[in-house]
Structure formats: structure tokens, C-alpha cells
C-alpha positions in Angstrom: 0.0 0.0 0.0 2.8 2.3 0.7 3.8 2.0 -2.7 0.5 3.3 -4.1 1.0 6.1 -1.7 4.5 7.3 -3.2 3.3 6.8 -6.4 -0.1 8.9 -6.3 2.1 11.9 -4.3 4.8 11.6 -7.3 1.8 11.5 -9.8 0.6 14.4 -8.3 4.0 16.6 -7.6 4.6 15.5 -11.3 1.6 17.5 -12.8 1.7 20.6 -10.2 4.8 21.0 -11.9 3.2 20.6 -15.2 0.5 23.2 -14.7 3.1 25.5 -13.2 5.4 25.5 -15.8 2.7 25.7 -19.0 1.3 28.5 -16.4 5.0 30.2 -16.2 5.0 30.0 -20.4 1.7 31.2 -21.0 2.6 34.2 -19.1 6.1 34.8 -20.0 5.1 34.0 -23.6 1.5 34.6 -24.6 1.8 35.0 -28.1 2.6 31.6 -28.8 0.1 28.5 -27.9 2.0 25.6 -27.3 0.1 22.6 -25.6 2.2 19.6 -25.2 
């Protein structure tokens, strides 16, 4: 079980950091609409 655990926090550290950088980009760089 404690493996689910690490995996669900890395899952979600892994797209907080997504939002925040595509965040960071949109705002640094709002002319161009990249969506990976």
C-alpha cells in the first residue's frame, strides 16, 4: 500500500509541476500556444 502512496504523491507533484510551468509559459510567452 505504501507504494501506491509514493506513487499517487509523485503522480501528483509530477503535474503541479506541469501546470506550473505551462502557467509560467503562458505568461512569459502569450503569443505563442504551445500545448504539449
Amino acid at each position: 500500500m505504501m507504494d501506491l502512496a509514493m506513487i499517487a504523491i509523485l503522480f501528483v507533484c509530477f503535474s503541479l509541476m506541469k501546470l506550473f510551468t505551462n502557467w509560467c509559459s503562458s505568461q512569459v510567452d502569450t503569443g505563442n500556444g504551445n500545448n504539449e
